[in-house]
C-alpha positions, 0 to 999 in steps of 0.5 A: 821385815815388817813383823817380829814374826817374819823376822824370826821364821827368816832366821830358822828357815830354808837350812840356814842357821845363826852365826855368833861372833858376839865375843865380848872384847875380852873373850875375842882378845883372848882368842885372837891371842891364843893364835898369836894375834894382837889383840887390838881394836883394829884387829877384832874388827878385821878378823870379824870383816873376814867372817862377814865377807865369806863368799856365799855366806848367805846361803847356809847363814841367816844371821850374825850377832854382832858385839857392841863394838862390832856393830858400830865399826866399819869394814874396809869399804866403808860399810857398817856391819849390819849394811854388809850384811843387808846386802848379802841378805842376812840380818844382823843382831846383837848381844844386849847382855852385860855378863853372867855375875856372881848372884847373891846368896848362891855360891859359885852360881851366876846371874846375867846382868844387862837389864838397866838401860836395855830399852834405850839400847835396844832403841840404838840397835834398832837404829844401828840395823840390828833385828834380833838380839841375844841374852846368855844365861849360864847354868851350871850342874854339880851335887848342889847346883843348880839352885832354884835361886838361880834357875828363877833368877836367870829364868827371870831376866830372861823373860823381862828381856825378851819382853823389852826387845819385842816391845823395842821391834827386836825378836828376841833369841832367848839362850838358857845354856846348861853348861857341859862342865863336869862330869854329870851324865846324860840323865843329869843334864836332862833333868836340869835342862827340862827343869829350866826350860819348864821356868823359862817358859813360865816367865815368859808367859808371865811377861806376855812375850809373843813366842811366834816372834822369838827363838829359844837357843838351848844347849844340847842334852849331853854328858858333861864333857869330864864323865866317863859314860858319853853317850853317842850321837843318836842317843844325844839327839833322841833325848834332846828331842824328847826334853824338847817336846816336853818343854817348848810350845809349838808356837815357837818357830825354831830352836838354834842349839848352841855348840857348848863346847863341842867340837865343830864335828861332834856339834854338826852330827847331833844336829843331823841326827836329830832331824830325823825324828820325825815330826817336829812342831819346830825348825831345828837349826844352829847358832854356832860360835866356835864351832863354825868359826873356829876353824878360820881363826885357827887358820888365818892367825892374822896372817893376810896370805890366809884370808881366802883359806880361812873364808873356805874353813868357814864356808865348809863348816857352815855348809856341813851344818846347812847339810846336816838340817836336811839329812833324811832317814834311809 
């Protein structure tokens, strides 16, 4: 891959989508432990070596982004993370950011920290094999929230972000997530997607970022998860779409929508669904965690006996996911 832009056109095109096992060791700890696994170092890194050995992989992934731990451990061959992948012909990214923390001057809101040192690490990945990078920022809805604080603030880091990995050769997947907790309806969460995707990209023009060499992963529009009005699958995607078109300059190659929370199968119907509102300036794809590999976790529990039964949960989530970004109309 030559140029930021092949890079990200790679990652959006023929049906495939992004995979995200960026867990921090916190978060991946506490999942392997919900299923009765130890949560060791050397757990995490079998558990991940289950996911990348997926046969056929390939065909419905594009991409992984790898933790910092992962992308400097080995598989069972020897192998670095990102040279597995290379060989199978996916490439590999990583999660550059430190966390959402609590921001200054507003109350139960955060803000994504990760900003000091990042051109030195985005210099390591680099060398590490990484080609894309990923930074969260988290926003959530209730009557006073989101303020203006917050949204300029993460809007903020994640320009000056974006703007240090292209400098650095990674493209950049720039994640505003609107939470779906709580129980705000469906015209809620998309005044507050629109208006943080409108600043998003206001600061991302300021910082110069080339947005042919990005990709934009949003949350999907949807009520939150505790209201008592949840619309269906095609109104979700009818309204994703419009705030979409309403936001996002065409340039951008492709938009990998998060899970946030859904289930596997509710998450893989609105991504179908909203491929057939035709036409569309970009690529609409995924870039699920839970919802693809959850599954496998559920399944394998540690066990070895359940390696190959834990590869076919995922490999069937990720081709239901391929499937879903090329169903038609009629």
């Amino acid at each position: 891959m030559s140029t930021l832009t092949e890079v990200a056109h790679t990652l959006v095109s023929n049906r495939r989508g992004i995979l995200a096992a960026d867990e921090s060791i916190g978060t991946m700890s506490s999942r392997l432990e919900s299923v009765g696994v130890e949560p060791t170092e050397e757990n995490r890194r079998v558990y991940r070596e289950l996911i990348v050995t997926t046969p056929k992989l390939s065909d419905s992934v594009s991409g992984v982004i790898l933790a910092d731990e992962t992308i400097r451990q080995k598989l069972s061959d020897g192998q670095t993370f990102p040279e597995a992948l290379a060989g199978i012909g996916v490439l590999a990214g990583i999660k550059v950011d430190t966390g959402a923390k609590p921001l200054a001057g507003a109350p139960n809101e955060k803000v994504t920290e990760g900003l000091d040192g990042l051109r030195e690490r985005v210099t390591e990945y680099v060398r590490l094999g990484a080609t894309f990078a990923k930074w969260r920022a988290v926003i959530t809805i209730s009557n006073s929230m989101p303020t203006e604080r917050a949204v300029r603030s993460n809007a903020h880091a994640l320009a000056r972000y974006a703007g240090l990995c292209q400098e650095g050769g990674l493209v950049p997947i720039v994640e505003p997530e609107v939470l779906m907790d709580g129980d705000h309806s469906l015209a809620q969460c998309q005044q507050v997607t629109r208006a943080v995707l409108r600043c998003v990209f206001d600061e991302l023009a300021l910082m110069q970022v080339d947005l042919e060499g990005m990709i934009l992963k949003p949350n999907m529009v949807v009520a939150g998860k505790d209201s008592s009005e949840q619309p269906g699958v095609e109104e979700v995607a009818q309204v994703t779409v419009e705030t979409l078109r309403e936001t996002v300059p065409p340039s951008v190659p492709g938009i990998a929508f998060l899970s946030g929370g859904q289930s596997p199968e509710v998450a893989t119907s609105h991504l179908g669904a909203m491929q057939n509102l035709d036409p569309l300036p970009w690529e609409l794809t995924y870039s699920f965690g839970r919802a693809l590999v959850g599954p496998a976790l559920e399944t394998w529990r540690g066990n070895p006996d359940k390696w190959e039964a834990a590869q076919r949960a995922l490999s069937e989530r990720a081709v239901a996911n391929a499937a879903a970004r090329v169903e038609s109309k009629g």
